[in-house]
Each structure stands twice: as C-alpha cells, then as structure tokens.
PLY file of the C-alpha trace (Angstrom):
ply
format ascii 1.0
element vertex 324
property float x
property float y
property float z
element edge 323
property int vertex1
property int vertex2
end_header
28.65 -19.32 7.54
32.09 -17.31 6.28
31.57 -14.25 6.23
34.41 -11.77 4.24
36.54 -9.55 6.27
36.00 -6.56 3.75
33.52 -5.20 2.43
33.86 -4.15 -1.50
33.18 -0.19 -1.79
33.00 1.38 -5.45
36.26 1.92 -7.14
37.63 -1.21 -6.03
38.49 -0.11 -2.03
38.09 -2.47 0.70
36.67 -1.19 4.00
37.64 -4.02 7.07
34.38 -5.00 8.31
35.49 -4.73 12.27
36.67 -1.12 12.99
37.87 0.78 15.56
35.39 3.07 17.18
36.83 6.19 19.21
34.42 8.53 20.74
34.55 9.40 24.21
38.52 8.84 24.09
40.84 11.03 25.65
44.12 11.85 23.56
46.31 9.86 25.70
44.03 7.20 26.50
43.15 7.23 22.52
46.72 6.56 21.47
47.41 3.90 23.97
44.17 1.81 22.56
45.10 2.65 19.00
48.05 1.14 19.58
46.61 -1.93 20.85
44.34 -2.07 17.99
46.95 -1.90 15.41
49.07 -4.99 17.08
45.79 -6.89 17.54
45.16 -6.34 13.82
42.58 -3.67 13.37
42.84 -1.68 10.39
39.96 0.36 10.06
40.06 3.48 12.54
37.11 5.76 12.92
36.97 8.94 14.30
35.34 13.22 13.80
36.17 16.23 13.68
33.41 16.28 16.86
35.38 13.82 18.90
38.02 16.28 19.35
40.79 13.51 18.69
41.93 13.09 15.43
45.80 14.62 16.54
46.05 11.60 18.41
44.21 8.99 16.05
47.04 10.73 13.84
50.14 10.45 15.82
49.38 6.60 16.85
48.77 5.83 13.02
51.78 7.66 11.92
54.14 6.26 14.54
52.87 2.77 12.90
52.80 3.70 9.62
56.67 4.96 10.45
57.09 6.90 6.89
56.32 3.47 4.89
53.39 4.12 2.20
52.95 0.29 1.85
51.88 0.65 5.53
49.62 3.28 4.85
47.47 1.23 2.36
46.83 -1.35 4.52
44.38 1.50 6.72
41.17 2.43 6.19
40.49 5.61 8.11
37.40 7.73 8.80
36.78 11.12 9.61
33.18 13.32 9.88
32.21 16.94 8.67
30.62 18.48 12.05
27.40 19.79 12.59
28.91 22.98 12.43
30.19 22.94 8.64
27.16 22.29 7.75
26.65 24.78 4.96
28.45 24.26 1.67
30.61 26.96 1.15
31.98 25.46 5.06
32.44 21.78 4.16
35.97 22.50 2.65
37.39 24.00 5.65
36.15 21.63 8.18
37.68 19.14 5.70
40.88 21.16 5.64
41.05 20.84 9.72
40.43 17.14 9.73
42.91 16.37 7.03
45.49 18.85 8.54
45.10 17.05 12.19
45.23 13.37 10.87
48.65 14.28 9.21
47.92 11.59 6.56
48.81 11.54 2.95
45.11 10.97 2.15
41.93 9.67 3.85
40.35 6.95 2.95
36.02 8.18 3.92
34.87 11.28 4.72
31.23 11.20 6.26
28.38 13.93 6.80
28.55 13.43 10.29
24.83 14.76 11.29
21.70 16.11 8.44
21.08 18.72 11.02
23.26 21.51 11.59
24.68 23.74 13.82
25.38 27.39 13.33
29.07 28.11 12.14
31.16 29.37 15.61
34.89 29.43 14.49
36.58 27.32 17.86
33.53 25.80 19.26
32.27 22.66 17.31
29.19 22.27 19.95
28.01 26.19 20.65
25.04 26.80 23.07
23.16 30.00 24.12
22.55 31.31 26.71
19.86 28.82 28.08
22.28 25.69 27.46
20.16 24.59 23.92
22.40 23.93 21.06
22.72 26.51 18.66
20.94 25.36 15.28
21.15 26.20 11.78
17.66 25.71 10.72
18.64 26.28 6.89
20.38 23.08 6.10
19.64 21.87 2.55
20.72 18.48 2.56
21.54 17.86 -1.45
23.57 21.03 -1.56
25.78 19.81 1.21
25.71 16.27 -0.37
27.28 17.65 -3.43
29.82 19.71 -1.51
31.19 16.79 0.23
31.09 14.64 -3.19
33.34 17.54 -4.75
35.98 16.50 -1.78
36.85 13.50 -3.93
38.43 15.58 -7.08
41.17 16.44 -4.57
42.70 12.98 -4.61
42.73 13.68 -0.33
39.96 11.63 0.00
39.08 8.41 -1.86
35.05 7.81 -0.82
32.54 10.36 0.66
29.52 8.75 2.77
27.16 9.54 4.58
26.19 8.93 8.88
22.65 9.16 10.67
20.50 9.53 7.86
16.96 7.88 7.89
15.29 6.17 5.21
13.66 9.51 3.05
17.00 11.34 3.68
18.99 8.20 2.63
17.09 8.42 -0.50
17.04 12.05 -1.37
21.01 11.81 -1.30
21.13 8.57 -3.73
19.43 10.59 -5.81
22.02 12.99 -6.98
24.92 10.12 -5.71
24.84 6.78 -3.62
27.23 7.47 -0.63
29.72 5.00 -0.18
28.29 4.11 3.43
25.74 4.76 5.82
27.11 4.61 9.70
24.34 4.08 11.84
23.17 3.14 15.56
22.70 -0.26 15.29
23.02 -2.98 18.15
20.17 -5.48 19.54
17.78 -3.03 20.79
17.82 -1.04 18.12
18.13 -2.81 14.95
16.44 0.10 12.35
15.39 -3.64 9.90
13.77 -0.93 7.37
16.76 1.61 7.50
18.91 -1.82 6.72
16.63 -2.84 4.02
15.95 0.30 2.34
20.39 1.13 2.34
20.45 -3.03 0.73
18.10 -1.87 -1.95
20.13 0.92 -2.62
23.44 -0.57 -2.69
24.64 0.89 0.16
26.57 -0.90 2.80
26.00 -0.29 7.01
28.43 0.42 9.49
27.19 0.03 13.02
28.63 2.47 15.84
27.27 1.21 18.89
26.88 -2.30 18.17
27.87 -3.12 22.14
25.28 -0.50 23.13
27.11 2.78 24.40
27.00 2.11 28.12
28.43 5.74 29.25
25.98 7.69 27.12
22.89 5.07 28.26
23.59 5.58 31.96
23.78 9.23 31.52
20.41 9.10 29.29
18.85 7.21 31.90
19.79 9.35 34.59
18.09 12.75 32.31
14.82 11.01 31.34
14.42 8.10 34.24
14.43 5.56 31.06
16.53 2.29 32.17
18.33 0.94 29.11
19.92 -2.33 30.20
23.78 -3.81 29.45
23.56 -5.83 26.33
26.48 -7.41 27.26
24.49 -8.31 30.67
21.26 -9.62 28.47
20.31 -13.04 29.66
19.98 -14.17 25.98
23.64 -12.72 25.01
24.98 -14.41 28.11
23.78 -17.36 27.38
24.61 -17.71 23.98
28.24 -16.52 24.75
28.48 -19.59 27.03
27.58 -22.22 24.27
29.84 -20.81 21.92
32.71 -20.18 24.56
32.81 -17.01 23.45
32.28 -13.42 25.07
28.90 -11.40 25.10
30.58 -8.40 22.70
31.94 -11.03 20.28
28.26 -12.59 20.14
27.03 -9.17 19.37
29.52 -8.20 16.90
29.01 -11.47 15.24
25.24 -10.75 15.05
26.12 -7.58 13.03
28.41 -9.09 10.69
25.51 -11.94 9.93
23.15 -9.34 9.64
25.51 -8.38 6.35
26.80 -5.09 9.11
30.37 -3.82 9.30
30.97 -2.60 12.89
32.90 -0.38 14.78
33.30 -1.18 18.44
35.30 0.99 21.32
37.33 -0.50 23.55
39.99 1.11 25.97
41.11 -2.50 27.13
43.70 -4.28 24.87
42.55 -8.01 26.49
39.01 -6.68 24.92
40.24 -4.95 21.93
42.26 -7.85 20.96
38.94 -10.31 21.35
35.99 -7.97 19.80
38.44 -8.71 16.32
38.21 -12.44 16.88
34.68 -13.07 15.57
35.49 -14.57 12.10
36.08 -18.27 13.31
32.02 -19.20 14.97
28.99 -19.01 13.32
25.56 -18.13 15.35
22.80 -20.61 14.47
19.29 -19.65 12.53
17.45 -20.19 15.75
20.36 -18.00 17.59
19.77 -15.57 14.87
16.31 -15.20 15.43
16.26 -15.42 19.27
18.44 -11.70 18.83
16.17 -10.57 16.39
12.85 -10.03 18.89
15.22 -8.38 21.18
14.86 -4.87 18.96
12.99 -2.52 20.29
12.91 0.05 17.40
12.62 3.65 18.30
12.74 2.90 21.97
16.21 1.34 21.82
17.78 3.90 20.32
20.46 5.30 22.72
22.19 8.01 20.34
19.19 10.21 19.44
21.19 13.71 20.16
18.84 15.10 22.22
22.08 15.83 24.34
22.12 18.55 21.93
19.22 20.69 23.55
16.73 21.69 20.59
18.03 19.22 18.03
14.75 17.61 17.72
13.12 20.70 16.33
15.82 21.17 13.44
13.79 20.39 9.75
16.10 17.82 8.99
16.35 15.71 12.52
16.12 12.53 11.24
14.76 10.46 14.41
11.28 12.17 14.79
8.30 9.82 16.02
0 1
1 2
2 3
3 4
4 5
5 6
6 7
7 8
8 9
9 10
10 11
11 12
12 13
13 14
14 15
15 16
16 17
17 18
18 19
19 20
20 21
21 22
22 23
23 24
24 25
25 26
26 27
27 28
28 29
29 30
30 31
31 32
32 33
33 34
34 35
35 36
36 37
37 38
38 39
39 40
40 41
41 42
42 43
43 44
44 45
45 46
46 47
47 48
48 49
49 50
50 51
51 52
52 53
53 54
54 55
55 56
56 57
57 58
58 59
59 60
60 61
61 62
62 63
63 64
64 65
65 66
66 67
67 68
68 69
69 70
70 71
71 72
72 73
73 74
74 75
75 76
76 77
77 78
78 79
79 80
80 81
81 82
82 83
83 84
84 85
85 86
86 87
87 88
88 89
89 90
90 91
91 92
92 93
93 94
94 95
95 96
96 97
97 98
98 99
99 100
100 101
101 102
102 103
103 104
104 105
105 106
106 107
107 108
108 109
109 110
110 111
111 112
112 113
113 114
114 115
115 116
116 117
117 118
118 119
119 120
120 121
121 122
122 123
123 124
124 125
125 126
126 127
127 128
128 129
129 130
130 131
131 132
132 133
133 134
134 135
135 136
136 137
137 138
138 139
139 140
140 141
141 142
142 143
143 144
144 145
145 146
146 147
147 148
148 149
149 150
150 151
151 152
152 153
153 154
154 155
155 156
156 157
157 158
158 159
159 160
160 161
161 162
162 163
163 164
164 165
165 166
166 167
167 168
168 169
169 170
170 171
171 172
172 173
173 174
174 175
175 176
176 177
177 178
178 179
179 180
180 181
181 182
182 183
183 184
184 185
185 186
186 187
187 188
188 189
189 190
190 191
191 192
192 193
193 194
194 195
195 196
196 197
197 198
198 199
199 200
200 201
201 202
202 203
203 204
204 205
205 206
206 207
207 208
208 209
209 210
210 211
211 212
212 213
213 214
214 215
215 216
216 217
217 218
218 219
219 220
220 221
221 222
222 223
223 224
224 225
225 226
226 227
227 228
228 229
229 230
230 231
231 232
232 233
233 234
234 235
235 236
236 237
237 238
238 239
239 240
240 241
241 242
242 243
243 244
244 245
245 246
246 247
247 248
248 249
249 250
250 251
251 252
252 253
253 254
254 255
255 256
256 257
257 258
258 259
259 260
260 261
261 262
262 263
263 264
264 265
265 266
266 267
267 268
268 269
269 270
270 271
271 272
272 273
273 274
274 275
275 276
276 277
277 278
278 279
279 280
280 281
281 282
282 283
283 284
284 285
285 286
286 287
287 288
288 289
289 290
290 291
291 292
292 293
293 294
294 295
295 296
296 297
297 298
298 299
299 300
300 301
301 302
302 303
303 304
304 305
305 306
306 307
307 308
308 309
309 310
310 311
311 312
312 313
313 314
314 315
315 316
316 317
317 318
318 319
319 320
320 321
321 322
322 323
C-alpha cells in the first residue's frame, strides 16, 4: 500500500504528511532536535504561540534556510492562535507575535489552537486566579473568531488558516461559513475519535494527529492527578509484536497506522537516532488483519490523554469540546 508523502491542501500547497511535533521543548533543547529533523528530512515543523517556543523553532529554521527563499519553500510550518486571543478584535495581534517570533517571510498554517477561551492577560498566555483555575472567557463565539482568522489570509503572511481540537458539531458549524484547511487532533491507538475522522472525510477536511505515540509526560502526570493508569503504546504487547515482524520500531508501527488510516502526523522526539527513524515509515505496509488488530485497541473517550483539564475549569467553558 503507497501511501503519498503530502497531502494536497486547497490552492495547490502540499503539507508533508510526517511533521515535527514540539511541545514540551525547551528553547535549547528545541533547536538542537530541529536541527536533527531538518538533516533527517523533516519538513513540516509544528509549533504555538502556547508552547512558548517559536524564537527557537525560528532561529533553527532560519539558520537552515540561511537567506535562500528556494529553501524556504521546501517548509511547511505551523503556528496556533492561543486561548487567550480568543476574541476577534485579538486574533490579529496574537498573529502579529507569532509571525514576529518565527522571523519568517510568511507562514505556511495558522490554526485556532483551542474553541474555548481564555480571558485576554497581556504577558501571561495561561492566567489563573487566585484558587489555581484557569481564567475563562465564557463569551467565545466560535464563527466570529473563524472569520477573523480566515481574514489572516488577505495578508499574503499566511497561506492556509485551520482549525485544532474541534469536535464533530463545532467542526461543522465552522465549514459552514469556510472548510478549514485542517483539523489537528489527538489521535493515537487508544483514542482513535473514528466519527471525528469520518465526519472531517465527509467534509473534505484532512487530520493531523498530535499525539500519535501517546504523550507519555502528560499521561504519567494525568495518572498521577486522577489515579487513571494510561499504559506506553510503545510498550503495548500488540505494537511490540507487530514491530518485531516487520523489523521495525513500535513508534514507526504507530505512525504507520496513522498514515493508513489516511492521518498526517506529527510526532516529538528529542533523540536524533529516533527522530531520524519515526520519518522512515514510507517503505512497509501493515497488513488488513494488522490493521484491524490496532483498531479494537481504541478506547474512545477514555483514551483520550489531552483533554485540558490541566486547565482547571476548562470543562465548564460553553464551547469545551470533549464533554461526556
């Protein structure tokens, strides 16, 4: 089964269907890995204003890039309006930040990073009160930020607007004023969201996976707030053993899944030995029966890893997207 290494977007872009993910990186640490990336062939870099790291996404791109626009067009890079700019009338000037950071001559996505918002604190993209809860903005209306973020494209800074943690009602409430170029998702083994996917195919709108390895760090410290275990995919009996037929490693099993599944994906590594291997997933092919021994591994709802309750109060915000 050959699968493309792009995936067509409107207007004639190509988004690489293996990205870079880099959340939870330090600056240093960041540009070391991106670094990596780009000599192990990576293209596609993903990042947020939330992540706190786009200076160093930035610097390692530009150092690469070295002043050559022919280099530039061979990226695809991705940035994300906060929770905090989530009002119209903010979306420019979060935009502004992001672009100004980056240091690029133009992006090539922009994403509404979260439907629920946070209020608007000028140097604090995560504000809390008092008691430690998140600060909400309870008067988000979704299609009014929609159409601010699709007016970022008569710039010419940014070439595709899209659209991140939506769930199936949301997803179609903004196709109906514009279909985003994307929808970036949670999507890995245990939490597979088959009627998110199917709705987005309907709608002509591709899937990026973040967490399609699972997001070990932010399971472990889950598990240790609620008691919940929420096992290693790469440690899953049925990964392992799959891995071992195909000679190949547990993450590139699960990234292949993905990219079957008709998925782009955005892993994060820190490691160049596993940076360099989560790209080389193009050249094996998982059976039907492989396939569908993956497949009852979901565990809907109660795989889900990245639900933001981290973000105290998030649940009760109109437009949280995950409620039961």
């Amino acid at each position: 089964m050959s699968i493309p290494e792009y995936i067509e977007l409107e207007g004639g872009y190509r988004m690489p269907r293996i990205g870079f993910g880099t959340w939870q990186a330090s600056s240093e640490v960041l540009e070391q890995a991106v670094d990596a990336a780009l000599e192990a062939g990576y293209r596609h870099f993903d990042t947020a204003r939330a992540y706190e790291n786009e200076s160093a996404l930035g610097r390692a791109l530009n150092r690469w890039i070295g002043g050559n626009p022919e280099k530039r067009k061979e990226l695809f890079v991705v940035t994300k309006l906060p929770p905090g700019g989530n009002k119209p009338e903010l979306v420019q000037e979060y935009f502004n930040s992001s672009f100004e950071d980056l240091n690029l001559q133009y992006l090539d996505m922009y994403l509404l990073h979260t439907p629920f918002a946070f209020e608007h604190v000028p140097g604090d993209l995560h504000p809390k009160n008092p008691d430690g809860s998140a600060k909400m903005d309870h008067t988000t209306d979704l299609l009014a930020l929609w159409k601010a973020v699709l007016k970022l494209k008569e710039s010419g800074r940014v070439r595709l607007v899209g659209v991140s943690n939506l769930n199936v009602e949301q997803l179609e409430r903004v196709c109906s004023v514009e279909k985003p170029a994307c929808l970036q998702i949670e999507n890995h083994i245990l939490c597979q969201q088959p009627g998110l996917v199917a709705a987005a195919n309907k709608l002509g709108v591709p899937i990026v996976a973040y967490s399609p390895l699972g997001s070990k760090a932010l399971a472990d410290a889950k598990a240790a707030q609620t008691g919940l275990k929420y096992p290693d995919l790469l440690q899953l009996a049925e990964v392992q053993r799959i891995a071992q037929l195909h000679g190949r490693t547990p993450a590139q099993v699960l990234l292949r899944y993905s990219l079957q599944r008709g998925l782009a994906a955005i892993p994060k590594s820190i490691n160049p030995i596993r940076i360099k291997q989560n790209i080389s997933v193009y050249d094996f092919c998982l059976s039907e029966s492989e396939m569908n021994e993956l497949a009852t591994l979901d565990r809907g709802e109660n795989g889900r890893v990245c639900d933001f309750t981290f973000f105290v109060g998030a649940d009760k915000h109109p437009e949280f997207p995950f409620k039961k």
